[in-house]
C-alpha positions as CSV (number, residue, x, y, z in Angstrom):
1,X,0.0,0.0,0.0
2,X,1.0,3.4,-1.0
3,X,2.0,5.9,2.1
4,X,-0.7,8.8,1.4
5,X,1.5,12.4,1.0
6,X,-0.6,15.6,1.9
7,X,0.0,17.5,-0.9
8,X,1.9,20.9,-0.3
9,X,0.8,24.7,-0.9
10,X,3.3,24.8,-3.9
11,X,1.4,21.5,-5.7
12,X,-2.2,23.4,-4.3
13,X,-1.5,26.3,-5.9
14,X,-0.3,24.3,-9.5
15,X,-3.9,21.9,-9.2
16,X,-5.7,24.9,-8.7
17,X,-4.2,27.1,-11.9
18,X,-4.6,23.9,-14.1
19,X,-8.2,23.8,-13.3
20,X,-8.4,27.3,-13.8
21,X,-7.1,26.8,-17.2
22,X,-9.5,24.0,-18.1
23,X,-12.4,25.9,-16.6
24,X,-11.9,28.8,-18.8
25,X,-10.7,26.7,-22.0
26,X,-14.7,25.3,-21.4
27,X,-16.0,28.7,-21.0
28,X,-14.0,29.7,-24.5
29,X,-16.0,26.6,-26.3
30,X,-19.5,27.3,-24.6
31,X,-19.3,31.2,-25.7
32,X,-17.6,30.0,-29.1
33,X,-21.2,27.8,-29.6
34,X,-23.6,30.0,-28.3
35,X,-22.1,32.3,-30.7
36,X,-21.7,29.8,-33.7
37,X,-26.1,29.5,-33.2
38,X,-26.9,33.0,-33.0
39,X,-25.1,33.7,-36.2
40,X,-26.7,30.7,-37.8
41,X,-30.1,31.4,-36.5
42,X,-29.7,35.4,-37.7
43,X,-28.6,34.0,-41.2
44,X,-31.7,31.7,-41.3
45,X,-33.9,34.8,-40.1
46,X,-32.4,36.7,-42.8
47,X,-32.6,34.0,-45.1
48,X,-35.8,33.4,-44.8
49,X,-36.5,37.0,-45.2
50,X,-34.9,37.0,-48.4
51,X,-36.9,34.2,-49.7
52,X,-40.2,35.6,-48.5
53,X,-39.9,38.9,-50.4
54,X,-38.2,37.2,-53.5
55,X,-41.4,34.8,-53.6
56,X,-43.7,37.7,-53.3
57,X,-41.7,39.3,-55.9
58,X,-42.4,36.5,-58.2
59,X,-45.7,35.7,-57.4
60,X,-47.1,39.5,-58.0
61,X,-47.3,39.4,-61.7
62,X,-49.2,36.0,-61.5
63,X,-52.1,37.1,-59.5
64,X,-54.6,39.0,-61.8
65,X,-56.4,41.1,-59.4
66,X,-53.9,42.9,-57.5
67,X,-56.3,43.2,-54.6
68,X,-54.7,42.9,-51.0
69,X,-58.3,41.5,-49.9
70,X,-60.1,39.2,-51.7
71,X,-63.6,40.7,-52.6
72,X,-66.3,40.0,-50.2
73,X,-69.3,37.7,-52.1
74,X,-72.4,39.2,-52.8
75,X,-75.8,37.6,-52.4
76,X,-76.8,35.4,-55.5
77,X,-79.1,36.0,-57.8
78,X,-80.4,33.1,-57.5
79,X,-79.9,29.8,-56.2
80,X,-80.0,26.6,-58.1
81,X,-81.4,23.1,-56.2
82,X,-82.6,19.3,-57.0
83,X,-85.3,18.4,-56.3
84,X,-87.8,15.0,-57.2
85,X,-91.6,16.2,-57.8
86,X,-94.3,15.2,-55.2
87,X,-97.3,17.4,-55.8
88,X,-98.2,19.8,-58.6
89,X,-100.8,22.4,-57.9
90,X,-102.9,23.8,-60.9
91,X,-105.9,26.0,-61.4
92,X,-107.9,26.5,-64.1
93,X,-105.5,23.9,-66.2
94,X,-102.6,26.1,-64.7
95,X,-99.5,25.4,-62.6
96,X,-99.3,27.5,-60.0
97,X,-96.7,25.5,-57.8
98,X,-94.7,22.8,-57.6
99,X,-93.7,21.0,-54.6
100,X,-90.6,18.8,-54.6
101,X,-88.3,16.9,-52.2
102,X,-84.7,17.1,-51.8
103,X,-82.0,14.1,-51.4
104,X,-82.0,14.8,-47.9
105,X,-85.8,14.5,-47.5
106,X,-86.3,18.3,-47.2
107,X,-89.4,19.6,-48.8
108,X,-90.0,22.9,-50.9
109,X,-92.6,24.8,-52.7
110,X,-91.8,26.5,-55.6
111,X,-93.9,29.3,-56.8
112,X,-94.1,29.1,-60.7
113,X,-95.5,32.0,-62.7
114,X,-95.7,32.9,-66.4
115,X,-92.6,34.1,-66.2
116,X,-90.8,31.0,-65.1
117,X,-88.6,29.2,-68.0
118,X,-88.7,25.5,-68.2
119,X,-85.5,24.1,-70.2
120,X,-84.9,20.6,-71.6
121,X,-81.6,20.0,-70.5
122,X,-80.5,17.4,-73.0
123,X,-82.0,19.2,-76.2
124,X,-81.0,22.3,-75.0
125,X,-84.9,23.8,-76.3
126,X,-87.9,25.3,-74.3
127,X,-89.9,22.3,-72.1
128,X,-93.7,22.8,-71.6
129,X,-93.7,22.9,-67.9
130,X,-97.4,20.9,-68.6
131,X,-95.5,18.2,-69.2
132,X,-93.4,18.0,-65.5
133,X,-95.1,14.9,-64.2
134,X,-94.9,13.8,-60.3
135,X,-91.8,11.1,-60.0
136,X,-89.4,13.8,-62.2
137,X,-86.2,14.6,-61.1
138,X,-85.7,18.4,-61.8
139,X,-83.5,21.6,-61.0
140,X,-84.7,24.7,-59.5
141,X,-82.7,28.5,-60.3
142,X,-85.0,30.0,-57.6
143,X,-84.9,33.1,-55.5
144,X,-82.6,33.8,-52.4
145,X,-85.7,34.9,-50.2
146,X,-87.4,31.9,-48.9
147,X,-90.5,32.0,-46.3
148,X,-90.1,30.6,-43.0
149,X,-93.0,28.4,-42.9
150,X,-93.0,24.5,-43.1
151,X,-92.6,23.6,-45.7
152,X,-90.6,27.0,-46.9
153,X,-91.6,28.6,-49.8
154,X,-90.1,30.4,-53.2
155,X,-90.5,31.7,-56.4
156,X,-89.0,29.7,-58.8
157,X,-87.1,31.7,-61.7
158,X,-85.9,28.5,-64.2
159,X,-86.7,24.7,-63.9
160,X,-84.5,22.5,-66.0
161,X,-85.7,18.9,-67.0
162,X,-84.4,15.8,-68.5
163,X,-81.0,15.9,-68.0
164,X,-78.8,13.1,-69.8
165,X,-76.7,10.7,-67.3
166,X,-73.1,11.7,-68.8
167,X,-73.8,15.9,-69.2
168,X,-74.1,18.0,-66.6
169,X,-77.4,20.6,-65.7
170,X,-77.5,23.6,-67.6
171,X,-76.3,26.3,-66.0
172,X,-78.6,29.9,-66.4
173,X,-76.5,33.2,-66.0
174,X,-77.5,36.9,-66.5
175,X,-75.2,38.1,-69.0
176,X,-73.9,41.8,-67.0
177,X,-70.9,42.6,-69.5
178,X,-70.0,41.4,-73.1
179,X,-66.5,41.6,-74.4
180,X,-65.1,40.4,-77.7
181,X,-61.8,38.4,-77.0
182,X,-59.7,36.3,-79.7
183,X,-61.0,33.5,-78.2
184,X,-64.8,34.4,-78.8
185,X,-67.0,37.0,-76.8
186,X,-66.6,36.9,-72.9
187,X,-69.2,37.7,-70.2
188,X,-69.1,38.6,-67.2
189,X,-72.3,37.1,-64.6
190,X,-72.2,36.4,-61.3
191,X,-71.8,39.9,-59.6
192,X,-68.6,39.8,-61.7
193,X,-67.3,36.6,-59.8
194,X,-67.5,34.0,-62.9
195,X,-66.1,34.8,-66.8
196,X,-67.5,32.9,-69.4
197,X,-66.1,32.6,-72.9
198,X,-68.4,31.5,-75.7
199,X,-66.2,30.1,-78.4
200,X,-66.3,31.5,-81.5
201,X,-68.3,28.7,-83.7
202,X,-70.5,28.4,-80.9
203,X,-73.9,27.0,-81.3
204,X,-76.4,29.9,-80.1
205,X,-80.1,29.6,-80.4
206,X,-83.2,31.3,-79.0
207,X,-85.3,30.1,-76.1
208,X,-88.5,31.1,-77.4
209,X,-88.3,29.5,-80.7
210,X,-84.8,27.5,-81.0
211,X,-84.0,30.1,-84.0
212,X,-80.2,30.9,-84.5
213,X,-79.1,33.8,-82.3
214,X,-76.6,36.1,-83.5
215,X,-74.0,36.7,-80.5
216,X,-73.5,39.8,-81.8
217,X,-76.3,40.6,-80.4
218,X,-76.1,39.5,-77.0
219,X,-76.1,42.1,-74.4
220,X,-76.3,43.2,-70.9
221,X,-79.2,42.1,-69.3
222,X,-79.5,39.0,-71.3
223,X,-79.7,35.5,-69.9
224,X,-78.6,32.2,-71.1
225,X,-78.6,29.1,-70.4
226,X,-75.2,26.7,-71.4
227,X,-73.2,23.7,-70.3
228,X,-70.0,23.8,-68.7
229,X,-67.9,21.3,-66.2
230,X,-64.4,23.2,-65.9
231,X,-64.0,26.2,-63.9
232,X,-60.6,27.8,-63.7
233,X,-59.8,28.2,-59.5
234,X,-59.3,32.1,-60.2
235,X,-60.9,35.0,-59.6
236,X,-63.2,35.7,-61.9
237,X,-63.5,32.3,-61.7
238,X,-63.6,31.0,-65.9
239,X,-65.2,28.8,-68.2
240,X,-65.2,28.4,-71.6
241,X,-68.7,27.0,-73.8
242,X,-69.8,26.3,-77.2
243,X,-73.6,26.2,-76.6
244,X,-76.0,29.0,-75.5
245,X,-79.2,29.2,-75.1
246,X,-80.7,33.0,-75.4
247,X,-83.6,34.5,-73.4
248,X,-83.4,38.3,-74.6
249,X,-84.1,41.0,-72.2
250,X,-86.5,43.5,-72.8
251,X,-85.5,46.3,-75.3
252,X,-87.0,49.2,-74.0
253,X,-87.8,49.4,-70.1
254,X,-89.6,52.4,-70.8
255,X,-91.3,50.5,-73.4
256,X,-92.5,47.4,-70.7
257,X,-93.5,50.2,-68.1
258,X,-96.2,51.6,-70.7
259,X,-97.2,47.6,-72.1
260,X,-97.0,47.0,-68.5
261,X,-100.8,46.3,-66.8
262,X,-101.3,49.2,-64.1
263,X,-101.6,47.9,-60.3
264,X,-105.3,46.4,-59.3
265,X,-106.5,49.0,-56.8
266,X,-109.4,50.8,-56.2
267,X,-110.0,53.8,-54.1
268,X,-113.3,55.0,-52.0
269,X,-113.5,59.0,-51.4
270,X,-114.9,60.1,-48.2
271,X,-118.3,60.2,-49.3
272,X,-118.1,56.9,-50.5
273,X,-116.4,55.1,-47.9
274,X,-117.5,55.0,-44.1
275,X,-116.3,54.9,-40.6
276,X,-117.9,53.1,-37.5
277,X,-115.8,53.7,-34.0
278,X,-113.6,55.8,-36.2
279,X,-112.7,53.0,-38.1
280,X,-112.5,53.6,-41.7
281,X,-114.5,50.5,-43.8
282,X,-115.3,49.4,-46.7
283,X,-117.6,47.5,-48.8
284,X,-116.6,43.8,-49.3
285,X,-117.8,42.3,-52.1
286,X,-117.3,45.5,-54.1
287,X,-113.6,45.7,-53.0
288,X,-112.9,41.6,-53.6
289,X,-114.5,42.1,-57.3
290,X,-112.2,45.4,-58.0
291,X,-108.9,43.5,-56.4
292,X,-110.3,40.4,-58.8
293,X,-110.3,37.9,-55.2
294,X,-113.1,35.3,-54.8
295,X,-115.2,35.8,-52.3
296,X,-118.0,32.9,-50.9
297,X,-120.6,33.4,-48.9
298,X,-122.1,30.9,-45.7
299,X,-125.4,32.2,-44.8
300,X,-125.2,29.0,-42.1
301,X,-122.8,30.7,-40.3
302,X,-122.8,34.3,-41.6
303,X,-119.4,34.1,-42.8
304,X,-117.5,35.4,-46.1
305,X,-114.6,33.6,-47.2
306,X,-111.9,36.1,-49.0
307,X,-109.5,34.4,-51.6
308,X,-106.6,35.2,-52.9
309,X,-104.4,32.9,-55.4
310,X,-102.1,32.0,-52.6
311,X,-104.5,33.0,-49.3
312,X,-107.8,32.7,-47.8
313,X,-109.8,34.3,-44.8
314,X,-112.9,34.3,-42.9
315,X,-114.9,37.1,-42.4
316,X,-117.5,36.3,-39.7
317,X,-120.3,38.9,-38.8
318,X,-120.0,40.6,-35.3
319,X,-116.6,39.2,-34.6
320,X,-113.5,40.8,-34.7
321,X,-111.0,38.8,-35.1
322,X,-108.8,38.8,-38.3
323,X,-106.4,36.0,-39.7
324,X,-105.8,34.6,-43.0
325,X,-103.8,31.3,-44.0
326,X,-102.1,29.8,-46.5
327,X,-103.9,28.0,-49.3
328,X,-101.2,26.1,-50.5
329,X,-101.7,22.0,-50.1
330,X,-98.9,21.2,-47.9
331,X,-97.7,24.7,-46.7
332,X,-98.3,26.1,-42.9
333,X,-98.6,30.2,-43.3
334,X,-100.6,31.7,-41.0
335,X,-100.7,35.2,-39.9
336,X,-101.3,36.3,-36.0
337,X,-105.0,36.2,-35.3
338,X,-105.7,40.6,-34.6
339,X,-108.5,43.1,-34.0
340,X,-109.2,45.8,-36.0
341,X,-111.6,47.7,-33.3
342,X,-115.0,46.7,-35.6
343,X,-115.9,43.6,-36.6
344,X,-117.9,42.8,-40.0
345,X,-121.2,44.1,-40.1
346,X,-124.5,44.0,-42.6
347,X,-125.1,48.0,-43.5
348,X,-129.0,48.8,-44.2
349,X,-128.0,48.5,-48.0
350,X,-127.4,44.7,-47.3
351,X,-123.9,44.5,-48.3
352,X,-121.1,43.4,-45.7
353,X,-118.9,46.3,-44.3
354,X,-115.2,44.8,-42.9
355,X,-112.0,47.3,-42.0
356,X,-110.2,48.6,-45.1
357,X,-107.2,47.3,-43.0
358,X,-108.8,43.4,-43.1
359,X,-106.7,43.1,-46.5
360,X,-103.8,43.8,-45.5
361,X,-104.6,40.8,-42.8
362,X,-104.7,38.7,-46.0
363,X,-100.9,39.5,-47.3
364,X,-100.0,41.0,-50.6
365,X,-102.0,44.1,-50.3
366,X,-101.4,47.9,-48.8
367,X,-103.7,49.9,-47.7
368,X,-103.0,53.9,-47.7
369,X,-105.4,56.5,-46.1
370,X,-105.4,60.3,-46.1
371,X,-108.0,62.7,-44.8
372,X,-110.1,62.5,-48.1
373,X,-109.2,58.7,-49.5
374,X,-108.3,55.3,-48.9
375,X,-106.8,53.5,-51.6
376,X,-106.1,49.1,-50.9
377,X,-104.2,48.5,-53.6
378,X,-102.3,44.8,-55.0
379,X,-98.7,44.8,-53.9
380,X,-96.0,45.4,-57.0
């Protein structure tokens, strides 16, 4: 065994410089490291930078709106939906609604009017909507505003019928610009959100008749119906066609304001018209014939029944109470039972006297009063 020597001050002293030494050789290569990573991680920052603004740089002539912020959408126009045909609702021979059922069970009631276009998809010509038969698989371009009953209710703008398995639906745009391209005449539709390029030996025909249509004449305020399964991801979005289908717009608005029928309304003078409990009311079936309503009357119960095309009410003598509902099969509207401060009542002429306010109890109709007239007039 080794005799165990105390070491001396002098061999203290040399340990402790040696450590010294190693501690700060340690030091040198931690602050040599820490260093080495900042300078790294600056030439990354800097790096990255770099690359940053050099892509920007080279993506800025790619984008073609130059736009910071992308456009907020606008509401539709209109909306397009599927839908398989339950019920159809005529009178007189015509359609006045069609109610149909989504894939997801949901049901809707389309309002159709003389207005509304009917399409066969796979011929591209003008359907008669007489011949939409209950079973049909159609496609509704109808309007945003949709009533909150059950089951909800809108006006129906376009229908398009017997589409082919392998093409898709027509689509229907309002033409809202027209520009001549080398590619063939572009419009603009969709609030400006979609370009479409008709080709230039495009076939163009009318909807009314299936004629030839000149493009040259298309215009602003036009609609059309084509087909189309590409759209460029850009904004405008863009497709390109080589069939359209035309509905012209009218020519001359001032033109359709003159052809256009004037507002059913009639209007009582103060002599004519007369006023219980300060009330102001009319005569019923005078009013009903002059706003062209039907009007039924139960001498059982002393009740009139007011129709509309789309609502009914009941007009019971001595009570005031004042509601009207829908009369479409299948549809829940009703309005909030109210009192109008006199309730109908047989004047000594025989004729029924209700509120001049009772029609506007049975929606669509305004009623305006002055110190010398009252005026219940259709709603435009």
């Amino acid at each position: 065994m080794k005799p165990f020597f105390f070491p001396s001050v002098k061999q203290n002293r040399k340990h402790r410089k040696q450590n010294i030494k190693k501690c700060d050789n340690k030091r040198r290569l931690l602050i040599m490291k820490r260093n080495v990573i900042t300078a790294l991680s600056l030439t990354a920052v800097l790096f990255c930078g770099t690359t940053t603004a050099f892509a920007q740089e080279a993506q800025a002539p790619v984008a073609e709106n130059p736009s910071a912020e992308a456009p907020i959408p606008a509401l539709p126009e209109r909306y397009l939906a599927y839908g398989r045909i339950t019920d159809i609702r005529k009178e007189n021979g015509v359609i006045k609604s069609i109610t149909a059922e989504d894939v997801q069970d949901q049901t809707v009631i389309y309002i159709v009017s003389e207005d509304t276009l009917c399409l066969d998809s796979g011929r591209g010509t003008q359907m008669d909507i007489n011949d939409l038969k209950v079973g049909n698989g159609v496609y509704f371009y109808h309007s945003p505003a949709m009533t909150m009953s059950i089951p909800p209710q809108t006006s129906v703008e376009a229908i398009v019928g017997n589409m082919p398995m392998d093409v898709a639906c027509a689509r229907f745009h309002t033409v809202e610009a027209v520009k001549n391209t080398q590619n063939g005449i572009r419009i603009t539709t969709d609030q400006g959100g979609l370009y479409i390029t008709i080709a230039k030996d495009a076939t163009a025909t009318s909807y009314a008749d299936n004629s030839a249509f000149d493009l040259a004449d298309l215009k602003e305020g036009d609609r059309i119906f084509t087909w189309y399964d590409v759209v460029a991801e850009s904004y405008p979005a863009q497709a390109g066609v080589n069939r359209v289908v035309v509905v012209p717009a009218a020519e001359d608005a001032e033109e359709d304001t003159e052809t256009a029928a004037s507002p059913v309304k009639i209007s009582y003078s103060k002599s004519e018209m007369t006023t219980k409990d300060d009330v102001t009311c009319v005569p019923l079936r005078e009013t009903a014939d002059a706003l062209g309503l039907t009007l039924t009357w139960d001498r059982d119960s002393r009740t009139a029944t007011l129709e509309s095309d789309t609502r009914a009410m009941d007009l019971a003598e001595g009570k005031d109470l004042y509601v009207s509902t829908s009369t479409i099969p299948g549809a829940v509207g009703m309005t909030s039972p109210g009192t109008l401060g006199v309730a109908p009542y047989i004047a000594d002429d025989g004729a029924m006297y209700v509120p001049a306010e009772a029609f506007e109890w049975l929606v669509g109709y305004d009623v305006t009063e002055d110190d010398t007239t009252v005026t219940i007039a259709a709603e435009k």
